[in-house]
C-alpha positions in Angstrom: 47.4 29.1 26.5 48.5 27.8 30.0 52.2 28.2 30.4 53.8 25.6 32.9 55.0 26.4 36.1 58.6 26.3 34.8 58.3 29.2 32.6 59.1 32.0 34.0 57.9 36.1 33.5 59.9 38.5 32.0 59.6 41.8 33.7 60.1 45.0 31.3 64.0 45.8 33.5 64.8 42.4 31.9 64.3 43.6 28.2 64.8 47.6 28.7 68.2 46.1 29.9 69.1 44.0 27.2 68.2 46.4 24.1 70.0 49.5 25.2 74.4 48.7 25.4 74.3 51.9 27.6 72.5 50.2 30.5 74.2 49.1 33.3 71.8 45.9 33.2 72.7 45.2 29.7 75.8 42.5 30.6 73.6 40.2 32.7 70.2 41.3 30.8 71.1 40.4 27.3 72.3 37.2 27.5 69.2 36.4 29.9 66.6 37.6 26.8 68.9 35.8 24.5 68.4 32.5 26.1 64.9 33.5 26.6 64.7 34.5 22.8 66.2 30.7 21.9 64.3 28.4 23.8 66.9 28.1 26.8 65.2 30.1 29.2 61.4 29.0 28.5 59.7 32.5 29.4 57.0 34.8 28.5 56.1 38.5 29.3 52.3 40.0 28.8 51.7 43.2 26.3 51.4 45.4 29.1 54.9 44.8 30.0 55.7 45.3 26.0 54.1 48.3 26.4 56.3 49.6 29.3 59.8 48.4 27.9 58.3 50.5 24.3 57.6 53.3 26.8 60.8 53.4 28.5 62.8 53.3 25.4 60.8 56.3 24.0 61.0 58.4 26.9 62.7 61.9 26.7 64.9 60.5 29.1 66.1 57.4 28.2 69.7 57.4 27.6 69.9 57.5 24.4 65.8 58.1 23.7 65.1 55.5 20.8 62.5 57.2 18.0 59.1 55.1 18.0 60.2 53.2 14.6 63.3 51.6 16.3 61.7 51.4 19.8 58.9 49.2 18.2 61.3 47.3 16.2 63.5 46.5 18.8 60.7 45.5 20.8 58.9 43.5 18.2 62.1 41.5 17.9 61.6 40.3 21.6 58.8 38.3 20.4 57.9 38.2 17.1 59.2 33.9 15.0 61.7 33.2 15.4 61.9 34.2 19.3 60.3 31.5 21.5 59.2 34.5 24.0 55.4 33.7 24.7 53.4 36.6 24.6 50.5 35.8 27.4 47.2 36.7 27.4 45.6 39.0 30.3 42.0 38.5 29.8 39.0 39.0 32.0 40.3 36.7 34.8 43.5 38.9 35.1 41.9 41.9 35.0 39.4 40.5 37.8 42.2 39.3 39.8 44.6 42.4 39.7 41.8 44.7 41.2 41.1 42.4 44.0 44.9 42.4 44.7 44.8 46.0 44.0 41.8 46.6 46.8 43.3 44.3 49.2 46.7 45.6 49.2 45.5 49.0 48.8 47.3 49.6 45.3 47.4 53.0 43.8 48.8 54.9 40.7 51.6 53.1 39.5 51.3 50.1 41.2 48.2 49.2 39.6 50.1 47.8 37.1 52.6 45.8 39.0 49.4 43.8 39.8 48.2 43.8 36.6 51.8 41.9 35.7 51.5 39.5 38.6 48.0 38.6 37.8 48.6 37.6 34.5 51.0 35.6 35.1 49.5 34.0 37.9 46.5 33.4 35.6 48.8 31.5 33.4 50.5 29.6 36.0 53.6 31.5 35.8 54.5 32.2 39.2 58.2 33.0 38.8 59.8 36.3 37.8 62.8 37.6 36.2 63.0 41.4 37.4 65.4 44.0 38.7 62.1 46.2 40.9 61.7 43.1 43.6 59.8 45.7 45.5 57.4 46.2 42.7 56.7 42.1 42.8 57.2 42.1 46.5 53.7 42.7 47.2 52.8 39.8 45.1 54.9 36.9 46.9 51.5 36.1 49.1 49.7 35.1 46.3 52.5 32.9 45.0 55.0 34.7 42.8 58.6 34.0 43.5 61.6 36.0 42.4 63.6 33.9 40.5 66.1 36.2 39.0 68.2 37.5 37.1 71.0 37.0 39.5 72.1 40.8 40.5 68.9 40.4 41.8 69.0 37.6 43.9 72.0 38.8 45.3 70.5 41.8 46.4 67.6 39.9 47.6 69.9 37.3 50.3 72.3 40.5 50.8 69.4 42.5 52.0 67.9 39.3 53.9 71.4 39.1 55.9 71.6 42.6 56.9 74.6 43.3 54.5 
């Protein structure tokens, strides 16, 4: 499924934020994935990002670690009817894509999958993204992707850009 340009792509800060009350992102986070989770904020995310947010609420040192049952409810919630958070599909041209970005940017470990995020969107004509790591998608604003929010992070963004 094509998503329009207007959609926008959640990023895994955006919903790590919003499930865990003990994150300082949680006051601007929640109400973000909320909206998203409505229909206000049309948006989707990829599995691969799933995947992380699952990760980082599993992880030893998550504060408070979830156990895997809760972790995969809470993230299952994100997505699963009624929440009108699209779940798009990576596929062969996304893979293809994110290791050309990957060998032309010179992409290793970690960042691998920062490319794998900004191709699949791109493949699905999302080109803007919700994150809080602007200098994981940073790489990716040559090949169209825009930061579009949340707005801590656009602040940070035009604070940084005017030397403040």
């Amino acid at each position: 499924m094509s998503l329009s340009a207007r959609r926008v792509f959640f990023d895994a800060g955006m919903f790590v934020g919003a499930l865990n009350r003990l994150d300082p992102r949680f006051a601007e986070a929640q109400p973000l994935v909320a909206a998203a989770m409505q229909g206000n904020i049309l948006a989707g995310t990829s599995v691969g990002v799933l995947s992380e947010v699952y990760a980082a609420l599993t992880w030893v040192g998550a504060k408070p670690p979830l156990s895997p049952q809760d972790a995969a409810e809470g993230v299952r919630r994100l997505v699963e009817t009624p929440s009108a958070i699209s779940v798009i599909s990576d596929g062969v041209e996304a893979a293809l894509l994110h290791l050309r970005m990957a060998d032309r940017l010179g992409l290793t470990a970690r960042r691998i999958h920062d490319a794998r995020h900004a191709a699949t969107a791109l493949v699905n004509e999302v080109t803007h993204v919700y994150t809080y790591d602007p200098s994981d998608w940073s790489y990716f604003v040559q090949y169209g992707i825009t930061i579009a929010g949340p707005p801590s992070t656009l602040a940070n963004l035009a604070g940084s850009r005017s030397g403040g």
